[in-house]
N, C-alpha and C positions, 0 to 999 in steps of 0.2 A: 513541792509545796504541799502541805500538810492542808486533810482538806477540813473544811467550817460547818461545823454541825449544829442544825438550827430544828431545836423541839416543838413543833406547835402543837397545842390544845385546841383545835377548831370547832368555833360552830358557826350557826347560819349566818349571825349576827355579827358577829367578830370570833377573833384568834387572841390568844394566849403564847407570846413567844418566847423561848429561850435558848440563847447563846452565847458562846463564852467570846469575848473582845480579847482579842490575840496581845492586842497593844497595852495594854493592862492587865491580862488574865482575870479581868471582873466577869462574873455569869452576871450576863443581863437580864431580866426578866421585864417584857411592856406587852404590852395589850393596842391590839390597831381592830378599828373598827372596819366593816366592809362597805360601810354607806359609800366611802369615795376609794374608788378603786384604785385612783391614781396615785393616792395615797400610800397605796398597798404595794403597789409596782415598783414605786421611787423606793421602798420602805428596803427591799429586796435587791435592785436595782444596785444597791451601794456596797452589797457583800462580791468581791472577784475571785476568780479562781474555781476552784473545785469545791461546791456549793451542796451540800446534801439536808435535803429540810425532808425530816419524817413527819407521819400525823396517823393519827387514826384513821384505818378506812370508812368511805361515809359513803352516802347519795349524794351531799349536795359539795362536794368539794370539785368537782370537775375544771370548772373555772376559775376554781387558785391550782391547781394541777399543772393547765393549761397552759396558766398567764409563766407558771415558774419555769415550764419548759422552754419558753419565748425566750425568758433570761438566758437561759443552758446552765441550768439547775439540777440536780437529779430531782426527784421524788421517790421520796419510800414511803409504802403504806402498812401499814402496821394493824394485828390482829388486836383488835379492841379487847376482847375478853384477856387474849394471854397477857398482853399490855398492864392491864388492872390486875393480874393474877400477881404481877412480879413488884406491884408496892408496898414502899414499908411500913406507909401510914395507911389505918384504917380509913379514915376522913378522907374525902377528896375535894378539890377546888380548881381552876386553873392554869392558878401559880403552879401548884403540885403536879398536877398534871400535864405540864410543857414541860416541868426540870425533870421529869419519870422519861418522860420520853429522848429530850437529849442525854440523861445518863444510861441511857439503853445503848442509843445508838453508840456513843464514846466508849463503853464497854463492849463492844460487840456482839450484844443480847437483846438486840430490836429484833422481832417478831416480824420478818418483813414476807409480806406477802405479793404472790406476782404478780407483775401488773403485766396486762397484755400491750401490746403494742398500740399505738393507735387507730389504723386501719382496721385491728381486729376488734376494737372497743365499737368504732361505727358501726360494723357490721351487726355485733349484738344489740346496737340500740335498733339499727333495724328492723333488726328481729324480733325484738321484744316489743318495741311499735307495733306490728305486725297483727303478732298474737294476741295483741291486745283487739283491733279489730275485728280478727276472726272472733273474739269471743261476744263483741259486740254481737258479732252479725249471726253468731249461735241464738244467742237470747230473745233474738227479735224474730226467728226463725220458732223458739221451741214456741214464744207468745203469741203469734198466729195460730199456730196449731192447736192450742188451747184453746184459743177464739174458735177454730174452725172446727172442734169438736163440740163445742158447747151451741154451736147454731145444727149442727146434726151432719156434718161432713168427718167420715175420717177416709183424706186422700193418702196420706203420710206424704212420700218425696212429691205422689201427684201433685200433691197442691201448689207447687211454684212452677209445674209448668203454664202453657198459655190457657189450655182446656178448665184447668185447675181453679186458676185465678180467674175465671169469667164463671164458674160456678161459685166461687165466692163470694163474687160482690154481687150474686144476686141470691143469693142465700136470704134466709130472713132472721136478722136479729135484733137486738136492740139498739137505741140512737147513740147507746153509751159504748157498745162494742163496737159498733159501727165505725165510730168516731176510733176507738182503741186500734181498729182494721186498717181504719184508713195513715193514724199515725206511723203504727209498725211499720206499716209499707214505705212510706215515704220515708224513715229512717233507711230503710234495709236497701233503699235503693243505692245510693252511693257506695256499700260494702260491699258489693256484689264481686265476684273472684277477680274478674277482670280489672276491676277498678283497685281494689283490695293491692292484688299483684303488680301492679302497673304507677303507682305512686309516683308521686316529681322528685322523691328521692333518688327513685331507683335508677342507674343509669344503663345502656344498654349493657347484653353479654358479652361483648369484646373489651367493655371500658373494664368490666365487672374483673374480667380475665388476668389482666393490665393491676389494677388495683390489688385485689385480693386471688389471686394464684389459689388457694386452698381452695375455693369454693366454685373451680372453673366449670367442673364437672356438673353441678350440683345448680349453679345457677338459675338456670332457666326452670326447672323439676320445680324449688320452693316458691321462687316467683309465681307459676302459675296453680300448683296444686296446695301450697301449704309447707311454713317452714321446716327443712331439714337438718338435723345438729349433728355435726360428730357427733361418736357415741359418747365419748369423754365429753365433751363441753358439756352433756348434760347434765354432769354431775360436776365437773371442776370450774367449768365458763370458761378455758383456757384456749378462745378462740387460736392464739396465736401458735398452738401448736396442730392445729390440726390437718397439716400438709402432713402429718406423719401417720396418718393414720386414714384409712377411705372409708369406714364406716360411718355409716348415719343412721340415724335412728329422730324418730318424729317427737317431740316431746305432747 
């Protein structure tokens, strides 16, 4: 069975689709909105067989990704710039940009980019959760320290011990630092390593083991001290290959 090639133009809002109807050999071109999703699913729902819908790769596409794997759909993602690089019209719109992409893929000149597997996609949003936190909990870290040099302390690490922190809140400064003192703290409380590493994401190291094999080793290390990457994922993301390789490196 020969398989059905469907170009979408996606945005946040809605999609831009096109495909050619086998039973007429018409290229269709229609546009579905994303308000109702159900809409979207039955829309897709109706194509069987060996199903391949490309689109630009995005942020916010995950959950049409998702919903198409449910069908047993392929998905391909495609290099946005080389995409644009290979149209014959200067002007862009939609339409243009859904029939670009299914005559890529029917020529076999889509731009396709790899997509990791799913387990190893999780893992990176973990990760990137993660570091987003540490950098919180950097910030509220260096902004104390700037409060606690300008009241006339420089402890550096001292200052988040216990000694530390009972020499600061009786320091003297002003109601407005004070205030600035007291807020930092009560952020920085919840980010603390332990709490940081320990998330209701996370599940134990033997589930972890179980799940993602690559990072059996490694597990428990970024959990408590700060995330570890293959060396390559820090330049490719390519979590899904990194059983091949045991190098880590900190980003």
């Amino acid at each position: 069975m020969d398989a059905i090639y469907i170009g979408v133009d996606f945005h946040a809002r809605q999609q831009t689709i096109c495909y050619l109807k086998i039973e007429t050999g018409e290229l269709v071109i229609t546009e579905l909105k994303h308000q109702d999703k159900e809409q979207v699913r039955a829309f897709y729902q109706q194509f069987q067989g060996l199903v391949i819908v490309g689109l630009e790769a995005s942020g916010y596409s995950p959950w049409f990704e998702t919903m198409l794997e449910q069908l047993g759909h392929q998905v391909w993602l495609g290099h946005a710039t080389e995409i644009r690089r290979r149209a014959r019209w200067r002007h862009k719109n939609d339409r243009r940009d859904a029939e670009l992409i299914w005559e890529l893929m029917v020529h076999n000149e889509f731009p396709r980019l790899q997509r990791p597997a799913l387990e190893s996609r999780e893992v990176l949003r973990m990760l990137r959760y993660r570091q987003k936190l540490i950098k919180v909990r950097t910030m509220a870290k260096n902004s104390l320290q700037a409060i606690a040099l300008q009241a006339g302390l420089a402890k550096g690490k001292q200052l988040f011990t216990r000694a530390g922190q009972e020499q600061f809140q009786n320091a003297a400064m002003s109601p407005m630092l004070q205030w600035q003192r007291e807020h930092w703290f009560a952020l920085l409380q919840p980010l603390q390593p332990t709490t940081v590493g320990n998330h209701g994401l996370v599940q134990s190291a033997e589930q972890r083991r179980c799940l993602y094999p690559a990072f059996a080793d490694s597990s428990r290390h970024w959990l408590a001290n700060g995330p570890l990457y293959p060396a390559h994922v820090a330049t490719s993301g390519a979590v899904s290959q990194c059983a091949e390789s045991s190098g880590l490196c900190r980003l």
